[in-house]
MIMARKE-282835 format. One line per 8 residues: for each residue x, y, z of N, C-alpha, C. Coordinates in nm, 2 decimals, always signed. Example, Ala and Ser with C-alpha at 12.3 -4.5 7.8 and 13.67 -1.06 7.14 Angstrom:
+1.32,-0.57,+0.78,+1.23,-0.45,+0.78,+1.32,-0.33,+0.78; +1.28,-0.22,+0.71,+1.37,-0.11,+0.71,+1.29,+0.00,+0.79;
# end
This chain:
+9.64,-3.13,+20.38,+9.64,-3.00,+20.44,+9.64,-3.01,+20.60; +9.56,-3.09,+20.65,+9.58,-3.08,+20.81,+9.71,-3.17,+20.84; +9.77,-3.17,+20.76,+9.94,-3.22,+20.84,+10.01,-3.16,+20.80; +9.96,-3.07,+20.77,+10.09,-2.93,+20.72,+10.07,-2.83,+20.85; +10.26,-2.86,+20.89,+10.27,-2.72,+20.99,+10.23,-2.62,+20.99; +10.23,-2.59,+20.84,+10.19,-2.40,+20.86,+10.07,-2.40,+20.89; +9.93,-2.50,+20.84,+9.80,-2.47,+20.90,+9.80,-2.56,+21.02; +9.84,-2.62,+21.07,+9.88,-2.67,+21.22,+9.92,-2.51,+21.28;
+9.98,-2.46,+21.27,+10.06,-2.38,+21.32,+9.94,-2.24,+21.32; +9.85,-2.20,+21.22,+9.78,-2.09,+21.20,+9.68,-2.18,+21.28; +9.60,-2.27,+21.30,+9.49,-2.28,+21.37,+9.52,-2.31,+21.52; +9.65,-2.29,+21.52,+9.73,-2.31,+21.69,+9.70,-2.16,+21.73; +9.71,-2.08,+21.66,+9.69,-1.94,+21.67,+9.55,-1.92,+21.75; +9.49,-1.93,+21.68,+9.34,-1.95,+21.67,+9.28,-2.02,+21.85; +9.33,-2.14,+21.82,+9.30,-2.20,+21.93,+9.34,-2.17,+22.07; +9.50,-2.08,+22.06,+9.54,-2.05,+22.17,+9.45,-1.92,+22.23;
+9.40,-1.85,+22.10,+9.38,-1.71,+22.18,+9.21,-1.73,+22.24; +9.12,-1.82,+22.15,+8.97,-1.91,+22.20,+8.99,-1.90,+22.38; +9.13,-2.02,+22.39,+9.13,-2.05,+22.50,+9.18,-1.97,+22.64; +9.26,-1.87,+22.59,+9.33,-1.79,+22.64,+9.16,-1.66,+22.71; +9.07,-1.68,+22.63,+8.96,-1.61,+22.58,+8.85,-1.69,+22.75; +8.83,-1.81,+22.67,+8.69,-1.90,+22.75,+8.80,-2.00,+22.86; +8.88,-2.07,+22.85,+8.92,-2.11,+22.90,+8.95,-2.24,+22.89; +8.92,-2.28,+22.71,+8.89,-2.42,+22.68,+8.92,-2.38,+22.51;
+8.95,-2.50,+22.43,+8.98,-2.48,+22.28,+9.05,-2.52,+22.21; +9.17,-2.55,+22.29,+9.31,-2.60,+22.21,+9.26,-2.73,+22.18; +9.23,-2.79,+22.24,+9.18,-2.97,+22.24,+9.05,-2.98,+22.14; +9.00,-2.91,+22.18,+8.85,-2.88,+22.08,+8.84,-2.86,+21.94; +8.99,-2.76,+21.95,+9.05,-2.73,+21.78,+9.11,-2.81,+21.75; +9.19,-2.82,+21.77,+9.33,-2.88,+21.70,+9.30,-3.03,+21.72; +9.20,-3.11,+21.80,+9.20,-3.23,+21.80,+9.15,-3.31,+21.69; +9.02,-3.18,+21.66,+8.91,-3.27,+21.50,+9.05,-3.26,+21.39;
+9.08,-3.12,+21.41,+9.15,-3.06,+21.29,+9.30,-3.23,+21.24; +9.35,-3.25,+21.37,+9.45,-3.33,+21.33,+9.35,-3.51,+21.29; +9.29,-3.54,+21.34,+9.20,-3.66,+21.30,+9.18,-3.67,+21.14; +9.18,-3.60,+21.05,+9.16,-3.56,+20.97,+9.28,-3.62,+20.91; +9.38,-3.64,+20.95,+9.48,-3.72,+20.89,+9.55,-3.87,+20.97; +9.52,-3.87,+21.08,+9.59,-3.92,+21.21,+9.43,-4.04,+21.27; +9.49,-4.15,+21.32,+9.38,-4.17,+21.40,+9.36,-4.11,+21.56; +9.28,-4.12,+21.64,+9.20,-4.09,+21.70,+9.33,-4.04,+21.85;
+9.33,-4.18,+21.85,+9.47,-4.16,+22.00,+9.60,-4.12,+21.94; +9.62,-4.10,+21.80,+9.80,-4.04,+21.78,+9.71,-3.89,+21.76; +9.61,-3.85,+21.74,+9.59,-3.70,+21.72,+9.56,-3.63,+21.89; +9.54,-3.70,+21.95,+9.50,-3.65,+22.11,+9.63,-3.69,+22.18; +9.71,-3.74,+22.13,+9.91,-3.76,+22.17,+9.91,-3.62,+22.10; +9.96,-3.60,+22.01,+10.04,-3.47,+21.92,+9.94,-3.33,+21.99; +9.82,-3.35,+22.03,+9.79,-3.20,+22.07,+9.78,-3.19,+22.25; +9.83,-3.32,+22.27,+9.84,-3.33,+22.44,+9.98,-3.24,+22.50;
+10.06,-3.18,+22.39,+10.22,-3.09,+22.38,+10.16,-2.99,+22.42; +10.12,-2.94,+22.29,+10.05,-2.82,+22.24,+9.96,-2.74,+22.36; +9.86,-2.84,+22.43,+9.81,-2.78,+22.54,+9.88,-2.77,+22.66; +9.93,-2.86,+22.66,+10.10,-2.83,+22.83,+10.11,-2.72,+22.78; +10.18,-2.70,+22.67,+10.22,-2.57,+22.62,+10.18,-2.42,+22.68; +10.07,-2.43,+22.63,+10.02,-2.32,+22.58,+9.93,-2.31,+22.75; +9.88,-2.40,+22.78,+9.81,-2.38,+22.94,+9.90,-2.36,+23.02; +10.06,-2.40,+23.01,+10.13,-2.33,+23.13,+10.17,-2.21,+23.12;
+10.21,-2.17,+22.98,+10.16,-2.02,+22.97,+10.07,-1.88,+22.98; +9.97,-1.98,+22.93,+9.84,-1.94,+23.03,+9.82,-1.92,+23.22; +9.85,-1.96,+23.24,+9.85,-1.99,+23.40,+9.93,-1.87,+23.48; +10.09,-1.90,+23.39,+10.19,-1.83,+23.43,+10.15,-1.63,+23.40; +10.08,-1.61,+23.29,+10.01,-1.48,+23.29,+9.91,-1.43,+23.35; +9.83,-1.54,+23.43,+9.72,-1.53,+23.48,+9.72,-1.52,+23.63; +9.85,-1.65,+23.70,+9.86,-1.72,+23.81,+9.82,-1.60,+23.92; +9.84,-1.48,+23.90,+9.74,-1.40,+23.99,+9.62,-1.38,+24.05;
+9.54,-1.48,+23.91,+9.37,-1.41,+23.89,+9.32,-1.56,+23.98; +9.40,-1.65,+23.96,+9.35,-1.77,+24.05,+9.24,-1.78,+24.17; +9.14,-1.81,+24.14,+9.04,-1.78,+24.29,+9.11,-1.91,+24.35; +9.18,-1.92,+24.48,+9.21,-2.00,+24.57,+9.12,-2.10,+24.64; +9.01,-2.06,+24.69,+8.92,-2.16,+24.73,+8.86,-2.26,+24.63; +8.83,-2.19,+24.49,+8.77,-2.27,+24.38,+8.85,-2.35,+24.35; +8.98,-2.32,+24.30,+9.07,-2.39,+24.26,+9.09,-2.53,+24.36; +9.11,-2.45,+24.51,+9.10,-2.58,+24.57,+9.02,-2.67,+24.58;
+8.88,-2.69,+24.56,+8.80,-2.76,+24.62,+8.77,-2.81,+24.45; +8.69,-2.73,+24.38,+8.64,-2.74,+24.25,+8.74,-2.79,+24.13; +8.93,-2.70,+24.15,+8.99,-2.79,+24.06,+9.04,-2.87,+24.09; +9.06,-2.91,+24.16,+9.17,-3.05,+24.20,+9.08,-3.15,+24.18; +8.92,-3.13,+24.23,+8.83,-3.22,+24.21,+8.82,-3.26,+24.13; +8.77,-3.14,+23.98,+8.79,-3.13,+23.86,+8.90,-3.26,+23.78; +8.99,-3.20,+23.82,+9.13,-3.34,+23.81,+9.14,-3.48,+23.79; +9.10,-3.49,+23.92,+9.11,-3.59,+23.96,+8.96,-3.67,+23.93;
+8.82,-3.64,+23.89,+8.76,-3.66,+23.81,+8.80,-3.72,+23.69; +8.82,-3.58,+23.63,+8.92,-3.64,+23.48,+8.97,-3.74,+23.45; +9.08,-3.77,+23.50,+9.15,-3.87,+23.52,+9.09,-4.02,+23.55; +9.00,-3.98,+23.64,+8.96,-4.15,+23.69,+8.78,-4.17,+23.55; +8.77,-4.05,+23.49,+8.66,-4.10,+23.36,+8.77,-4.10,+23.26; +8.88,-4.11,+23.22,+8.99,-4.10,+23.13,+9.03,-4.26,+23.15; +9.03,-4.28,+23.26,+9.05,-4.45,+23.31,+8.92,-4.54,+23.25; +8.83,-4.50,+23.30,+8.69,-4.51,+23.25,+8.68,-4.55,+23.08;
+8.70,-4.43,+23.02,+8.65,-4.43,+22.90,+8.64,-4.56,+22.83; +8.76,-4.67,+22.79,+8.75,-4.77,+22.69,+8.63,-4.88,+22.72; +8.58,-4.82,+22.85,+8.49,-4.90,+22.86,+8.30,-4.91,+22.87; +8.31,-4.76,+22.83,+8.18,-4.70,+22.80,+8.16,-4.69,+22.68; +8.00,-4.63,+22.66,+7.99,-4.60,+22.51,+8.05,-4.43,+22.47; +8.11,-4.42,+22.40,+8.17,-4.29,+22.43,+8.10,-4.22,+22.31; +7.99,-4.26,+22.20,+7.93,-4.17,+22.15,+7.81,-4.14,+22.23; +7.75,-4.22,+22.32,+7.60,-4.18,+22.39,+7.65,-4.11,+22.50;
+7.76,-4.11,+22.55,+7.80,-3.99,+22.63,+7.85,-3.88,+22.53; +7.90,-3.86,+22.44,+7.92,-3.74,+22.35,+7.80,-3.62,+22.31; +7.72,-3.77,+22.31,+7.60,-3.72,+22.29,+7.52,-3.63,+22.42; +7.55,-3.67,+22.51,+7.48,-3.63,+22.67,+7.56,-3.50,+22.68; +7.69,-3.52,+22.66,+7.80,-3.42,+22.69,+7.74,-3.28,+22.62; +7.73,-3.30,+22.44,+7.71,-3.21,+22.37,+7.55,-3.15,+22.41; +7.48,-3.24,+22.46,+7.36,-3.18,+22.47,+7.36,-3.03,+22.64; +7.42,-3.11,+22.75,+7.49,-3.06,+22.85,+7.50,-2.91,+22.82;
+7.61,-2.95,+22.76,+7.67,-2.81,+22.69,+7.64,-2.70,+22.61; +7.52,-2.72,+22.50,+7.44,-2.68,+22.46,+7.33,-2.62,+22.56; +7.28,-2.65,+22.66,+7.22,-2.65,+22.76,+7.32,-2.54,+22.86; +7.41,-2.53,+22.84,+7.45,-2.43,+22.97,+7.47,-2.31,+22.88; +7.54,-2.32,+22.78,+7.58,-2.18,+22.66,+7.46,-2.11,+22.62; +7.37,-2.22,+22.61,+7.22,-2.10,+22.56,+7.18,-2.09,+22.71; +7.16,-2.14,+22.82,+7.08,-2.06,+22.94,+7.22,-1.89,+22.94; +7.36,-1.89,+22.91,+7.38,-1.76,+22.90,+7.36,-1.69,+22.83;
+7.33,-1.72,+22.71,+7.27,-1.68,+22.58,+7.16,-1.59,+22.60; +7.04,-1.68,+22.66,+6.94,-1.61,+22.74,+6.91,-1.56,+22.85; +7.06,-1.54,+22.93,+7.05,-1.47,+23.05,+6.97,-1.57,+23.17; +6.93,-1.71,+23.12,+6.89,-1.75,+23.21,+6.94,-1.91,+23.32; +7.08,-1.78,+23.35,+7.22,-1.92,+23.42,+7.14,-1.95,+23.52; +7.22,-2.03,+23.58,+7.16,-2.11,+23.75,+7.25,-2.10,+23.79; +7.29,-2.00,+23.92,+7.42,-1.99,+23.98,+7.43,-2.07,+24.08; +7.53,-2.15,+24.10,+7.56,-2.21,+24.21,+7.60,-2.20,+24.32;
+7.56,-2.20,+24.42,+7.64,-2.18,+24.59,+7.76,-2.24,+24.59; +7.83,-2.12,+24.63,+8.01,-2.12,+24.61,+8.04,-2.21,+24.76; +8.03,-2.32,+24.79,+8.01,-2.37,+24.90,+8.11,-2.52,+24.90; +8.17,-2.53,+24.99,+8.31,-2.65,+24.94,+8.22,-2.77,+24.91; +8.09,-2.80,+24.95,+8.05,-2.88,+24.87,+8.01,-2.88,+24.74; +7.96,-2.78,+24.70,+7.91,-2.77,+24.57,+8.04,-2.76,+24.44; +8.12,-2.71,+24.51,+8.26,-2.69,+24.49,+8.34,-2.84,+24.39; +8.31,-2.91,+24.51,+8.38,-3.06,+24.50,+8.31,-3.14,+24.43;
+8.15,-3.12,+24.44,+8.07,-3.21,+24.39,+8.05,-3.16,+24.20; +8.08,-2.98,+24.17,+8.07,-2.98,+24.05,+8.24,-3.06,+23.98; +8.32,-3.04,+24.08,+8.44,-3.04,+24.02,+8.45,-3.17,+23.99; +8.44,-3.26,+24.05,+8.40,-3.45,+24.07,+8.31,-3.48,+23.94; +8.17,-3.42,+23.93,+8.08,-3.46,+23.81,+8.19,-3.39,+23.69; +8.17,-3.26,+23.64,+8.22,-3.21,+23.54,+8.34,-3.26,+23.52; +8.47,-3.29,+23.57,+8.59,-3.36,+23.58,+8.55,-3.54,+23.49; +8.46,-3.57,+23.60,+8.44,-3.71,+23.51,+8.39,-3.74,+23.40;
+8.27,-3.65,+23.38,+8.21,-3.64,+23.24,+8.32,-3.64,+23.11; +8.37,-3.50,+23.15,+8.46,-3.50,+23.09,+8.59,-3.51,+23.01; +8.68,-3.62,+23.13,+8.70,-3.76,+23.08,+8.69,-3.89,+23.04; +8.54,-3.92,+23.06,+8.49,-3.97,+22.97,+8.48,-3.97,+22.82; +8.45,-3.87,+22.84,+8.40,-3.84,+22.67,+8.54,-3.77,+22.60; +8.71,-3.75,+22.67,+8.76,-3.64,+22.61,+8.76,-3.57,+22.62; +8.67,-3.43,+22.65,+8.67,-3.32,+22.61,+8.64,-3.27,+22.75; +8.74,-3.19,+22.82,+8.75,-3.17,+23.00,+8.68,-3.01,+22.98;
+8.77,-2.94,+22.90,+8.77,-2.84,+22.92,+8.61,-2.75,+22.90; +8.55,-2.79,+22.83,+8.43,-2.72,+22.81,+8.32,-2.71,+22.94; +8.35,-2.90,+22.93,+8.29,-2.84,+23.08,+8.33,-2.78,+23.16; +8.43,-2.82,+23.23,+8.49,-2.72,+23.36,+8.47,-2.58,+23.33; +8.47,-2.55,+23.20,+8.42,-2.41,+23.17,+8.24,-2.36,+23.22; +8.18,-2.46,+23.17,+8.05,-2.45,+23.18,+8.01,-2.46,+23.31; +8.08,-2.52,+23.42,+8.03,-2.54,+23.55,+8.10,-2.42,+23.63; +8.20,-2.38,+23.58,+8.28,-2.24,+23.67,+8.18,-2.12,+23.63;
+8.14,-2.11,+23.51,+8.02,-2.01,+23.50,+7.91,-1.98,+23.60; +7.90,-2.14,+23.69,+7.77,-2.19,+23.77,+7.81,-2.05,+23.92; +7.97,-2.08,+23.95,+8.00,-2.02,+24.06,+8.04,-1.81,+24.04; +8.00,-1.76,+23.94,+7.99,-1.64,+23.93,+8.14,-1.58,+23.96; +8.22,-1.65,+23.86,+8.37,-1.58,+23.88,+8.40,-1.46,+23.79; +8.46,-1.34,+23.79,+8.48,-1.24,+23.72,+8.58,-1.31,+23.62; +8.55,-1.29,+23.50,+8.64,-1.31,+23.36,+8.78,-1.41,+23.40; +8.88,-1.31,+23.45,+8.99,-1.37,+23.46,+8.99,-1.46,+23.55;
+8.94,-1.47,+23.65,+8.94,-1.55,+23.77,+8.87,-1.68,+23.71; +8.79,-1.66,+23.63,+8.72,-1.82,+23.57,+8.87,-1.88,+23.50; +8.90,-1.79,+23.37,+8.97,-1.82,+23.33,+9.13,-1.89,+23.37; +9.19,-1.82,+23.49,+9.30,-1.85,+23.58,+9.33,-1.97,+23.62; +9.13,-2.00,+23.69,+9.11,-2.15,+23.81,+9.09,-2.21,+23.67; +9.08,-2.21,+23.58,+9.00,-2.34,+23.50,+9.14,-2.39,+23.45; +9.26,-2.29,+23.39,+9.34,-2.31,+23.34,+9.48,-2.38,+23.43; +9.48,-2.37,+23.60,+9.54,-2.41,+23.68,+9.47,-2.57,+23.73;
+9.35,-2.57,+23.71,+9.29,-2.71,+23.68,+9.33,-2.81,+23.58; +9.36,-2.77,+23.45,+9.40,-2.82,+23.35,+9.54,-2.87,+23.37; +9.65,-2.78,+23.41,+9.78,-2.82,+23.41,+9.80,-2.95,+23.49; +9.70,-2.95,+23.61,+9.69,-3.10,+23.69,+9.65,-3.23,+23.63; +9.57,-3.24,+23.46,+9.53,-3.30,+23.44,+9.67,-3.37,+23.29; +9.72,-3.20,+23.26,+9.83,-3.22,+23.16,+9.96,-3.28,+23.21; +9.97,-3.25,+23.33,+10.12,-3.31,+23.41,+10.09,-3.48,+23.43; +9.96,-3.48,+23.44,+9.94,-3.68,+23.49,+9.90,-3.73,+23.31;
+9.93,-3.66,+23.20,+9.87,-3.76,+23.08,+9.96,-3.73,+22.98; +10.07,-3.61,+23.00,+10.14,-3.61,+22.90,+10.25,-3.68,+22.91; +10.32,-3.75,+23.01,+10.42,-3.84,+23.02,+10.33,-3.97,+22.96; +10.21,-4.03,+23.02,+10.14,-4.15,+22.97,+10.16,-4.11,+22.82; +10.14,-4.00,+22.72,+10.09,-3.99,+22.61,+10.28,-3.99,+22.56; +10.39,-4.02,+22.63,+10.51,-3.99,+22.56,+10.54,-4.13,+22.58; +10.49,-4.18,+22.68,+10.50,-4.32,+22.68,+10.50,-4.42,+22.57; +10.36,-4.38,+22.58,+10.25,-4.49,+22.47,+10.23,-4.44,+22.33;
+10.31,-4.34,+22.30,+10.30,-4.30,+22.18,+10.42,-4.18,+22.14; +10.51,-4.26,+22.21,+10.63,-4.22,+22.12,+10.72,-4.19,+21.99; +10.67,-4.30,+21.93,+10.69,-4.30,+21.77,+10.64,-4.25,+21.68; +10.52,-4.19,+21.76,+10.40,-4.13,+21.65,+10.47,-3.97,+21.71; +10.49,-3.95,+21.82,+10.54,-3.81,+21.84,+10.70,-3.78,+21.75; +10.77,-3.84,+21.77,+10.87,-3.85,+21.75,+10.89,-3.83,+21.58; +10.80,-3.95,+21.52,+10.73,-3.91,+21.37,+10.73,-3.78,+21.31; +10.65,-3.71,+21.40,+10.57,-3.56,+21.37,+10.62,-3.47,+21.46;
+10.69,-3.49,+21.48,+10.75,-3.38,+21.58,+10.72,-3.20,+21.53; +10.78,-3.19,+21.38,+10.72,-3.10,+21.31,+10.57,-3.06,+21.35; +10.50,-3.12,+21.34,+10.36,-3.12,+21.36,+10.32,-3.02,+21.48; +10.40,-3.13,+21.66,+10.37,-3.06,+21.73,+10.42,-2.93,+21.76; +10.54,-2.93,+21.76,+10.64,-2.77,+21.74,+10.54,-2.69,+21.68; +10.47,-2.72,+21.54,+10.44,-2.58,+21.51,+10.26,-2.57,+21.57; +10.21,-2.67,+21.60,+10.08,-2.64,+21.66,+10.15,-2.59,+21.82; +10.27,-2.57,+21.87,+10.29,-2.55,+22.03,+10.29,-2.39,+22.00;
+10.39,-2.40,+21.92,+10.39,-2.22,+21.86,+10.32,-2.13,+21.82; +10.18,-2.20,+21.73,+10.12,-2.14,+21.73,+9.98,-2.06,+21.83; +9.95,-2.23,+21.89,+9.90,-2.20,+22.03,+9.97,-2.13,+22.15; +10.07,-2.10,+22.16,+10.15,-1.98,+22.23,+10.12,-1.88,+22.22; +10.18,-1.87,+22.07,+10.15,-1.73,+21.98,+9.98,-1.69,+22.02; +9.85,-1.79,+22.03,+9.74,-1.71,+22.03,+9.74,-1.71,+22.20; +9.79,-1.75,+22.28,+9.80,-1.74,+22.43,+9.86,-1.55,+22.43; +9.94,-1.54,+22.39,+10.00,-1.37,+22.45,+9.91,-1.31,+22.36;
+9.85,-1.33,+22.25,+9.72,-1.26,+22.19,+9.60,-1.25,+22.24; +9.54,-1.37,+22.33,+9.44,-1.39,+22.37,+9.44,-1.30,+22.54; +9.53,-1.31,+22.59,+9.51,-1.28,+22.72,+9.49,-1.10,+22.72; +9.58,-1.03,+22.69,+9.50,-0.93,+22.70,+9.36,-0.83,+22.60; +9.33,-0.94,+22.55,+9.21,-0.92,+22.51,+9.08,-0.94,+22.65; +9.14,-1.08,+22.68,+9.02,-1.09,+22.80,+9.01,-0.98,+22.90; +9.07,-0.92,+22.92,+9.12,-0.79,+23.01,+9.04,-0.71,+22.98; +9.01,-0.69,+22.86,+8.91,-0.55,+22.78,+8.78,-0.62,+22.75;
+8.77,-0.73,+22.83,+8.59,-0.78,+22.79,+8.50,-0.76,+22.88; +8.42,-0.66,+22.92,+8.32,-0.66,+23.01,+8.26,-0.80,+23.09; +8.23,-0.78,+23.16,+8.21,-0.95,+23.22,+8.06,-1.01,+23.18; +7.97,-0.88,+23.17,+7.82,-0.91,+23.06,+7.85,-0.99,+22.92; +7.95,-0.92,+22.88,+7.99,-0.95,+22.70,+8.06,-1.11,+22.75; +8.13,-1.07,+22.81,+8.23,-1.25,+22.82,+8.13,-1.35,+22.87; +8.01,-1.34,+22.92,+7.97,-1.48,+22.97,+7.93,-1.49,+22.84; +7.85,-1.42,+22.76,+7.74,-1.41,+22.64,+7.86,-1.48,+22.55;
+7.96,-1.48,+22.56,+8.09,-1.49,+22.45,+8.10,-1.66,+22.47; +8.12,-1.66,+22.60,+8.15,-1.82,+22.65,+8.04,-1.91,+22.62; +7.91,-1.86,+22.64,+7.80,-1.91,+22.59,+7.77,-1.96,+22.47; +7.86,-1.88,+22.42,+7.84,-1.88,+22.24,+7.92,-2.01,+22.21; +8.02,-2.04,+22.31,+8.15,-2.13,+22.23,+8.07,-2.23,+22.31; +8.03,-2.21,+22.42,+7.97,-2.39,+22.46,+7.85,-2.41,+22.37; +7.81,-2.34,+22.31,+7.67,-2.40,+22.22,+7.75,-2.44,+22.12; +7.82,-2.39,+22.00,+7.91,-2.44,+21.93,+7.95,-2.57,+21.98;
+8.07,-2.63,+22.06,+8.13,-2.71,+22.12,+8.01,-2.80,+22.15; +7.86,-2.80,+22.23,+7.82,-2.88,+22.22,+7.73,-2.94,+22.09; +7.68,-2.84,+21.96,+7.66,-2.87,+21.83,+7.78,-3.00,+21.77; +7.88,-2.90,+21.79,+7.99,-2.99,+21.73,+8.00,-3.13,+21.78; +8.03,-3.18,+21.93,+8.01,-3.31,+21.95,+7.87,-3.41,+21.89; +7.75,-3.32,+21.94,+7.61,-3.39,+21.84,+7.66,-3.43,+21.74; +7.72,-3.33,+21.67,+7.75,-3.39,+21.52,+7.85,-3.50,+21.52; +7.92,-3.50,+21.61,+8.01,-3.60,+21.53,+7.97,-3.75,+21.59;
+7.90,-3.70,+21.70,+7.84,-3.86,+21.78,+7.73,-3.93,+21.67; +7.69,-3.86,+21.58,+7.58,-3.89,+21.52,+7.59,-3.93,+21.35;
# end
């Protein structure tokens, strides 16, 4: 069942509109979901499409809401973090960081849970230094987007403007890994081409579903919402580091 396009394609839905939503998902979803048939690096190739995809469509609907200073300082940081713990990774333990990650994460979704965030000074240091930690973390471990989620919370951005900068952070990290991921794993794409087509489509498909929904979400209800999915997301790594 998880290498069948049509549920590839219906949880692309799903995941596009999560992310279209918090600002994080497609990778989250669709990465366990394909593992399930695939090993570990041809299932993070086939959904490394899907999120180019669907994040530059995101961006492109959004590219207005972009807070410019955050973006500067916090995502490029963000990025380039990424990337250099993505370099990192084969040589850590990547479940005792899954484990730190998930607990992290868990740790920021319930302080919004309970209303009790720690907001951060919007300050080009604090900026660079969340964007640097959160970025590395979470190339480390894989999983970029939750944090960058959970640390843009820190700096008190209105709904779309989280969503915009987190999502124009991302594309910097999709433009430097999806050529390595066409490189190094071209036969496995080429393979399943079916696969990614219908998980791009359907994460599309939940990108123009998802975005103007976030439009109509009070910004009380959206943190409490985001909250919800980082506690989730960080459960879910617990579980699987364990």
């Amino acid at each position: 069942m998880a290498d069948s396009p049509l549920v590839v394609a219906l949880v692309g839905v799903a995941a596009g509109a999560v992310a279209a939503v918090s600002g994080f998902g497609i990778g989250s979803i669709l990465t366990p979901l394909l593992m399930l048939s695939f090993p570990t690096s041809s299932a993070v190739a086939l959904v490394a499409i899907p999120h180019a995809v669907a994040t530059t469509a995101r961006w492109w609907r959004l590219r207005a809401d972009v807070h410019g200073p955050t973006f500067r300082q916090f995502g490029i940081a963000s990025a380039v973090g990424g990337l250099a713990g993505a370099g990192l990774q084969p040589f850590l333990d990547s479940a005792a960081l899954s484990v730190v990650l998930g607990a992290l994460l868990v740790l920021a979704g319930g302080s919004e849970l309970l209303r009790r965030r720690v907001p951060l000074p919007p300050t080009p240091f604090w900026r660079l230094a969340g964007g640097i930690l959160s970025g590395a973390f979470g190339g480390l471990v894989g999983n970029q987007g939750g944090i960058r989620a959970a640390a843009l919370l820190g700096f008190q951005l209105p709904p779309r403007a989280l969503v915009a900068t987190a999502t124009a952070s991302a594309l910097f990290v999709d433009a430097a890994r999806v050529p390595i991921y066409v490189t190094h794993s071209g036969p496995v794409l080429a393979a399943n081409a079916p696969l990614w087509l219908a998980a791009s489509g359907g994460a599309l498909a939940g990108t123009f579903i998802g975005v103007p929904i976030l439009s109509r979400i009070p910004e009380a209800r959206y943190r409490m919402i985001v909250g919800g999915l980082l506690v989730l997301l960080g459960v879910a790594l617990l579980a699987a580091a364990t």
